[in-house]
N, C-alpha and C positions, 0 to 999 in steps of 0.2 A: 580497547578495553572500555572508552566510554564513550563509542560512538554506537549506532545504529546495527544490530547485527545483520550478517547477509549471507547468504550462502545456503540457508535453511531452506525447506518444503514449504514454500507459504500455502500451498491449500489444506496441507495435511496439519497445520497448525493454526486458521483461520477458522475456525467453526463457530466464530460469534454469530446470535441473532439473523444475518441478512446471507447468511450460507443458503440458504433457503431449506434448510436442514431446521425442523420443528424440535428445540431443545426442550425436554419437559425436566422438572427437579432432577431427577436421577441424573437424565446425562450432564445435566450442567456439574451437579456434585459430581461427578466422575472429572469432566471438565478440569474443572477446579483441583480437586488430586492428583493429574499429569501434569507434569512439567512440561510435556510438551505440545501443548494445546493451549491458546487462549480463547477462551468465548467473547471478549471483549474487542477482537480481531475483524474487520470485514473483510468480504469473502473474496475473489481474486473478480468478480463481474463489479466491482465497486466501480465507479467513475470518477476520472482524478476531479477533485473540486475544484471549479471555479476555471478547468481547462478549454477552452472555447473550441478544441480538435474530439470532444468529447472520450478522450483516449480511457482505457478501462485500467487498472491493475495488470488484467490478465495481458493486457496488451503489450508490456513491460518486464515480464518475470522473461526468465531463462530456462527456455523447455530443453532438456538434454536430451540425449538420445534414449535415455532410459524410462521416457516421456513421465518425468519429474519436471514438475514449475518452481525453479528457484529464486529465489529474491536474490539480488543483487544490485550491486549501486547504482548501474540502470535501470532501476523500478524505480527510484527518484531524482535521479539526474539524467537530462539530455545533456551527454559530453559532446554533441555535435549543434546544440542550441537551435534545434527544427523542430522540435515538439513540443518545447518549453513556453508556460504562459512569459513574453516579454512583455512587460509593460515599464513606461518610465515616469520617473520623476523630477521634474523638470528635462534635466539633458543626459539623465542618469540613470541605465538598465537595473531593472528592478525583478527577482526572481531570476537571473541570471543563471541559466544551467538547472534548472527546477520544475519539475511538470505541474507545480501547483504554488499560488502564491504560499508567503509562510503568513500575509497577515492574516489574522482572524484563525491561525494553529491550521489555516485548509489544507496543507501539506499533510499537516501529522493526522487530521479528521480522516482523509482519503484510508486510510487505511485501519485506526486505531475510533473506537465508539467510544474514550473516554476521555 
């Protein structure tokens, strides 16, 4: 209830700005009145920030047979820790399980323009 939702259509809900999709007033006002649309969302070719494998979004979603791209908690977690930026501090794994650091919000930037 107050975490991350996942399971959703992330391109069919991504149409912010860098969709490469030209939003003029109208569609954004349209935008803006679906609940199921954010314009504020980048698009699934986004590149995790600050990932040194330069891995994309799209690289991460879960294409089903139904050739749907869904988000899911491996769009932001490597549960196998092979794709995630490790870095440490001092003796201590930093970003742990995460394809992008969280300093500077580059986790939450990778996907969201606010």
């Amino acid at each position: 209830m107050n975490d991350h939702p996942v399971g959703f259509n992330y391109p069919a809900v991504a149409i912010g700005p860098e969709t490469g999709i030209v939003l003029d007033s109208a569609a954004l006002k349209t935008a803006a009145n679906d609940p199921n649309t954010d314009p504020w969302v980048r698009n699934a070719n986004a590149l995790y920030l600050a990932n040194t494998l330069n891995l994309k979004v799209a690289d991460r979603l879960y294409f089903a047979a139904n050739g749907v791209a869904y988000m899911t908690c491996a769009t932001r977690h490597d549960v196998h820790n092979t794709k995630n930026v490790y870095t440490t501090a001092g003796t201590e794994p930093v970003n742990y399980l995460l394809l992008a650091p969280q300093s500077g919000s580059k986790l939450c930037l990778t996907c969201h323009l606010k």
